[in-house]
Structures are given as C-alpha cells and as structure tokens.
N, C-alpha and C positions, 0 to 999 in steps of 0.2 A: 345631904344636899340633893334635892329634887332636881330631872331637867327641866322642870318649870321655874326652877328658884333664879329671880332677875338678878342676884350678884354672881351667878354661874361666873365663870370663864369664858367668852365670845357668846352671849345673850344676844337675843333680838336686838336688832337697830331700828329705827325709825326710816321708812321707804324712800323719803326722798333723798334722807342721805346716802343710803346705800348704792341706791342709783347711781346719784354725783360719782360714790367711788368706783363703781365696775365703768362708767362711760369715761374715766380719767384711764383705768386700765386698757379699754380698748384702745384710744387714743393714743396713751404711750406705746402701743406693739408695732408703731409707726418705727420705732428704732432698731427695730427686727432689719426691717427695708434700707437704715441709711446705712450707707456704704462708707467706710475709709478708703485710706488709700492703700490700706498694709492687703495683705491676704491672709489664705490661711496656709498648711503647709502643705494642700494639696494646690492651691494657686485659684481657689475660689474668695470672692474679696470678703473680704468679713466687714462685718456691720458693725455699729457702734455698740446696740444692745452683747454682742459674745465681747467685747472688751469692757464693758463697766460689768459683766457676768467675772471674767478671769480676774479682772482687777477687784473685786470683790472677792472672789477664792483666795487671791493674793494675799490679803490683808488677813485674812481667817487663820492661813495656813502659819504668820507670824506673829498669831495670837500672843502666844508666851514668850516672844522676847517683845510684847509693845505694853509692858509692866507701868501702870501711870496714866494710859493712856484711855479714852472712853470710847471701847472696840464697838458698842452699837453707836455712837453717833459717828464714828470712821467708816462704819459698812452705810450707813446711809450719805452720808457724801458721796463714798464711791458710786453706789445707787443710782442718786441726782443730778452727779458734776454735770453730763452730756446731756441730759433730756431734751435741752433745746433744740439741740439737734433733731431731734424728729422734726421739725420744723421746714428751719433752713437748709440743712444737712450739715457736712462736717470741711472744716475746711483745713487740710493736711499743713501740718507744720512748716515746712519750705516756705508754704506760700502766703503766711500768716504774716501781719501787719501792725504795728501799736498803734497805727491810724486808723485802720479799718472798721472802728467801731464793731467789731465781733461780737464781741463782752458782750454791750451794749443791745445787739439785736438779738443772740442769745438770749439774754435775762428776759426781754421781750417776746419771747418766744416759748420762752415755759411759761411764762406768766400768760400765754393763748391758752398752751396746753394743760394749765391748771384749771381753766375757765370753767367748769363743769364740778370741781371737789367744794366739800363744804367748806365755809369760809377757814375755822380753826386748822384745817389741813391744808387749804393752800397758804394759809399765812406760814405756818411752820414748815413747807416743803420752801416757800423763798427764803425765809431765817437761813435754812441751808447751803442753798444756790448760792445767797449772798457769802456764805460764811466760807464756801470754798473759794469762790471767786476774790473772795480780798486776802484771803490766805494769812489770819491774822492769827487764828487758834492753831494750837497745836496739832490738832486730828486733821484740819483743812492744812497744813503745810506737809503733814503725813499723806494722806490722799494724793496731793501732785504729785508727790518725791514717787509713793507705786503708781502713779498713770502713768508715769514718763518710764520706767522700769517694765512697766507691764509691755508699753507701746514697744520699745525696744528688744524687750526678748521676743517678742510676735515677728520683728524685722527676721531676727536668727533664725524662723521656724519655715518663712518663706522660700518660696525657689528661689534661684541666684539670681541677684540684683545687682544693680552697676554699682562699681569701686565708688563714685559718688556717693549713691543711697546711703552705704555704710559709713563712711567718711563722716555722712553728718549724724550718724546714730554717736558719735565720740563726742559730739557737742551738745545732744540734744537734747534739753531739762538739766543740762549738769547743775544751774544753781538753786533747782530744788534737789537735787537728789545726794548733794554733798552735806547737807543743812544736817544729818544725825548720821552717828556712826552705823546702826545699822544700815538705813538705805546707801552709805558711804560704801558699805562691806561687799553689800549685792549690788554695786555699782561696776566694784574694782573689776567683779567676777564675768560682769554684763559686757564691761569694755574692752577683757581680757578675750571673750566669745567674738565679739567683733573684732579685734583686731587680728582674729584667726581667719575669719574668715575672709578676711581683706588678704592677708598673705595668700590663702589661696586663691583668690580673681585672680592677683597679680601676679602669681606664676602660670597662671590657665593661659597669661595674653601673653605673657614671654614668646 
C-alpha cells in the first residue's frame, strides 16, 4: 500500500467537508468555558468539557466488567450527552425542573451547534443526543447511571461544602445508578464516601 493509495486508512477528504468538521470542533471548545456548579479539588469550577473528559475515562477504566455492552457507542454518548451546553450553559441539579423544558432547549442547542457538520454527521451526532436523552438502550441507561457517579465523586474531591450539598449527593441520580449491579456496587462505595464526609461537617459544628 502506497501513501497515495485512496483505501489508506484516513485518506483525503473532500474540503468542504472537512471544513464543516474543524468549524464544528472549534465551536464545541465553547464547553472548555461552560461552568458547573461542582469545582475541582483545588476549588477552581470546572467546566462541563473536564466532566464528559472524566466520565469518558470512567467508562474506559470498566471496560472489562461492561461484557455485552457496545463500549464505542457508550464513549460516544458520554462524548455528546452535555454539548448543548455550550450553548446555554449548564443548569446544576438542585435547581433543575420537569417543567423547564431544558431537554427541549438543550436538543436545540446542539442541533445550533451541529449547524456547520456534514449532513451524515450531524444526523448521527442527534441519533445519539436523542438516544441518551430518552435513555432507552442499554449504553444510554449506562452513561447517566456514570454521569451521575462521576458528578458525585467530583462533589468528594471539592473543598468543604455545606452538610446540605452532601445531603443531596445521597439522593442524586439514585434511580439510574441502582438500574445494574455494577453501577449499584460503585454507588454503595460513592454513598459510603459521602456519608463520611458528612460525619465529619457535623462534628466540625459540634
């Protein structure tokens, strides 16, 4: 095989499309900038892109016990889930609504942010969106169960936050994160870390 031969492995693309994908990449580095609410554990806030970055490592790192499961289309959910977010930004769990049409302005907000990919790519980047967001397949019920695990151990990495904060880490995605016994397992361990640390606020205020 010549590096002229067009069945190479990563061959010449056609200009216009390659454009579409680097101005879609520029574009998404918007979620470098959007902010959560969590930090990190020097108490700088961290952005959505270093949580869909971890929650992707996450997923990598329990390759070999997710036997069945199709780990490149789970890493591209994790990928995906937030993109919207670059958008609108991120709107922290407390304060999230079933009314709020979020979903709703979400899905409409990647689909801005796709506005520049060739058609066959943004149609299969929304196949995803959708697929996490209705959380029907298996890899999409996978993904929330580590969003919500990833979010929560990032709480534990934070400086000290009010006996509240933690309080509702005990509550938070438990009915994706109970749905399989592994995420069940690194749940038990997640809520056993929080409930330490709550012991200790509440001897600090004694």
């Amino acid at each position: 095989m010549s590096l002229s031969d067009p069945e190479m492995p990563a061959a010449a693309m056609q200009p216009q499309r390659l454009t579409g994908l680097l101005t879609f990449l520029q574009e998404a580095e918007r979620l470098k900038d959007t902010l959560r609410s969590g930090s990190t554990r020097q108490g700088r806030p961290e952005s959505t892109a270093e949580h869909s970055w971890r929650l992707a490592l996450m997923v990598l790192l329990f390759e070999r016990e997710l036997a069945g499961v199709d780990l490149s289309r789970l890493m591209k959910l994790c990928l995906i889930h937030d993109l919207g977010e670059a958008i609108s930004g991120d709107v922290p769990a407390p304060l999230q609504r079933d009314d709020d049409d979020r979903e709703k302005r979400e899905r409409a907000d990647f689909q801005t942010l796709c506005a520049s990919l060739p058609a066959d790519v943004s149609r299969d980047f929304l196949v995803l969106w959708d697929e996490y967001a209705q959380a029907e397949t298996l890899e999409a019920r996978l993904a929330k169960a580590f969003d919500k695990l990833e979010t929560i151990k990032q709480h534990h990495l934070m400086p000290p936050q009010s006996v509240e904060f933690h309080e509702f880490n005990l509550t938070y995605g438990r009915e994706r994160t109970d749905v399989f016994p592994l995420t069940r397992q690194i749940r038990d361990i997640v809520d056993e870390n929080t409930l330490q640390i709550l012991s200790e606020l509440r001897k600090s205020a004694d």
